[in-house]
C-alpha positions, 0 to 999 in steps of 0.5 A, a space after each residue: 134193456 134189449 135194444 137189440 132185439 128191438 131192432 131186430 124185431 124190426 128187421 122182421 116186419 118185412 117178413 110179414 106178409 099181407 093179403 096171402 088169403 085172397 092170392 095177389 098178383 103183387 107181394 106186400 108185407 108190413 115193411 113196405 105198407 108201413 113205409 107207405 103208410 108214413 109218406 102218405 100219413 106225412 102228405 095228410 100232415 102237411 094238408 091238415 097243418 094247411 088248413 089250419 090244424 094243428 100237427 105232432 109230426 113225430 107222433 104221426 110219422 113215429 104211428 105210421 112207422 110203427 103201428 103194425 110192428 106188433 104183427 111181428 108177434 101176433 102175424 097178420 089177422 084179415 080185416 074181417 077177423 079183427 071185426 068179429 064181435 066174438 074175436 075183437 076183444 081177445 085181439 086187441 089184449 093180444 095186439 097190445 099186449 105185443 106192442 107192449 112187449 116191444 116198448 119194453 125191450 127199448 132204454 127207459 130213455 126211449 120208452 115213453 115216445 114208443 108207447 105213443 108210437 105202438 101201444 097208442 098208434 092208433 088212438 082218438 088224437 088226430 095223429 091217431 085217426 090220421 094214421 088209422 085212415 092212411 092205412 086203409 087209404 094204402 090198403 085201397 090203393 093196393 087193392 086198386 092195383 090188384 082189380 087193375 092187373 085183372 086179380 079175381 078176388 079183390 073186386 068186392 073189398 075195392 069197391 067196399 074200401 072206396 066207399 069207406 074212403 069217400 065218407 072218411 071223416 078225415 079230411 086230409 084222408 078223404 082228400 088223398 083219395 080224391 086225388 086218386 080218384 080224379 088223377 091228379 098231379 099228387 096221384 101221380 106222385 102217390 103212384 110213384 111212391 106205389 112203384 118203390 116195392 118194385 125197385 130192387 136193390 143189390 141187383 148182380 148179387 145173389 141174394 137169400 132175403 128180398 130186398 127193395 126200395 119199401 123195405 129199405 125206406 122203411 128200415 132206414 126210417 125206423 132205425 132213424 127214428 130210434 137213432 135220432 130219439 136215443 141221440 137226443 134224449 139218452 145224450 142230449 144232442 140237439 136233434 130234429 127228429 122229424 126232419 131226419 125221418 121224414 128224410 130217410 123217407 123220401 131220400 130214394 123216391 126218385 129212383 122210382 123213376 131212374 131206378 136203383 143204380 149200383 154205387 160203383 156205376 155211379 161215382 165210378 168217375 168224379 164225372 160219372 158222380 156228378 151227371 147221376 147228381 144233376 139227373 136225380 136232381 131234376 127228375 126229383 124237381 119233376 116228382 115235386 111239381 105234383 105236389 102242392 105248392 105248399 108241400 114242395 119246399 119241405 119235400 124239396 129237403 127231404 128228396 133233393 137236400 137229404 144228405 145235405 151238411 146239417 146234422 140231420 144231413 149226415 145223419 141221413 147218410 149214417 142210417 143208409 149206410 147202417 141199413 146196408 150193413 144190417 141187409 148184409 149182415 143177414 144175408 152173410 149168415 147164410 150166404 157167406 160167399 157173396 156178402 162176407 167180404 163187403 159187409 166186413 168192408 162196409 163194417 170198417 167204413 162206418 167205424 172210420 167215418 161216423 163217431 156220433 152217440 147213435 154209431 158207437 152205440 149201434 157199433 157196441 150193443 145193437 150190431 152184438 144182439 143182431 150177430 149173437 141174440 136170438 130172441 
């Protein structure tokens, strides 16, 4: 098993980078879209489960998650491409060929729920079709804030998604674009999740690899996904997986709002703490006024609660942290001077803090392969 390479695999989505062909004005890679992809796909999940449809929340957000992390090996193909009657078998031997490259590097114990997320992300099950429609459903909206920056090259596929979107037959796809169109509350909480690629973190450093919100919601729910699964199914500890991912998810929302504020500013004083606590608490209470009301409850726990004191709560806070320690640790290879230092401070704290399965063997295996593999 190489779990490590897995999971440094993973690190790489975001050096994936999509719609270089028609010259955008925004950057987006397959980090950012993945993490888009399974907010939006845990919103269409909540819809169908309101209508009565039954819903694997693990296989949707485990789909959404991971169903591009195959293009870490083939890179990213167009759209039209993939559809080429000539092209279109060669590519998915090769496309599934990758993803099955990839469940193989992860523990026997693990296996299984990874097949269903990457080989099968995309099948005929509802999860599937779901999450094969919010991903044209993101795409859209990307290309909808290319046409309205004034982007020349992207007026044609918007008005050819819009009509792929409108006749989508599923319905909670159709129902997100709906909202879209017509400027609804939830459109307004779909923006705010659209802003997430546009907060940076680690501002006032120095930084070689890019960094922001998308990427990190994205990192830090992939790593949960594979923490969480590995703690419950390797060691046995009772673990709601879909609670702690959809957690990591949604946990920094809010800052689509505030903004990313350095940690020392905020906790500079106990006084200081607690004033930033009460602002993000409110402006997450305005954020989750968009939503439906049926929404808001489970949402309320995944942005307000995220790191509360259950399990899932400090598990939460582990994988926020472990996300930071792996972003430092890449960046300290080739900017030693700015990130050594604090990635060997936040390297003691976790060791210190954390002695769950998933930070021990984080600790023992994956952080080796991430210093010393190279595949």
């Amino acid at each position: 098993m190489h779990n490590g390479t897995f999971i440094r695999k993973m690190t790489r989505m975001q050096n994936v980078q999509r719609w270089d062909e028609y010259a955008p004005h925004y950057h987006d890679n397959a980090a950012s879209h993945s993490f888009r992809v399974a907010v939006f796909s845990l919103m269409a999940a909540f819809y169908e489960m309101n209508e009565g449809h039954e819903m694997n929340l693990l296989d949707v957000l485990g789909k959404a998650i991971f169903h591009d992390m195959n293009e870490v090996q083939t890179g990213p193909i167009m759209h039209r491409t993939k559809k080429e009657p000539t092209l279109i078998g060669h590519i998915e031997r090769m496309e599934r060929s990758a993803s099955l490259g990839l469940v193989e590097l992860l523990s026997q114990s693990l296996r299984p729920h990874f097949h269903r997320f990457l080989v099968e992300a995309e099948d005929d099950s509802l999860e599937g079709r779901l999450v094969d429609g919010i991903d044209s459903f993101d795409a859209m909206l990307f290309v909808r804030r290319e046409v309205a920056h004034g982007s020349p090259h992207f007026d044609e596929k918007f008005e050819e998604m819009k009509a792929s979107l409108r006749e989508h037959p599923v319905n909670s796809v159709r129902w997100l674009f709906e909202q879209v169109e017509t400027g609804t509350g939830v459109a307004a909480f779909i923006e705010n999740v659209m802003r997430m690629d546009s907060v940076r973190r680690w501002k006032g450093r120095f930084n070689t690899i890019d960094d922001n919100d998308a990427i990190h919601g994205f990192r830090a729910a992939a790593l949960g996904m594979f923490s969480g699964l590995l703690e419950q199914e390797k060691y046995g500890v009772k673990v709601d997986v879909v609670e702690l991912v959809a957690r990591l998810l949604c946990h920094d929302l809010v800052e689509g709002v505030t903004g990313d504020v350095l940690g020392p500013v905020k906790h500079s004083t106990a006084e200081t703490g607690s004033a930033f606590e009460a602002y993000e608490k409110a402006e997450s209470e305005n954020l989750l006024a968009f939503l439906p009301s049926y929404m808001q409850p489970a949402f309320r726990r995944y942005m307000v609660e995220s790191k509360d004191d259950t399990y899932e709560g400090m598990l939460v806070d582990m994988m926020d942290k472990l996300d930071a320690l792996i972003k430092m640790n890449m960046e300290r290879k080739m900017n030693g001077a700015e990130y050594e230092v604090t990635y060997r401070e936040q390297l003691r704290k976790v060791q210190m803090r954390y002695e769950n399965p998933s930070m021990i063997f984080f600790l023992a295996y994956i952080l080796h392969d991430l210093d010393y593999v190279t595949s």
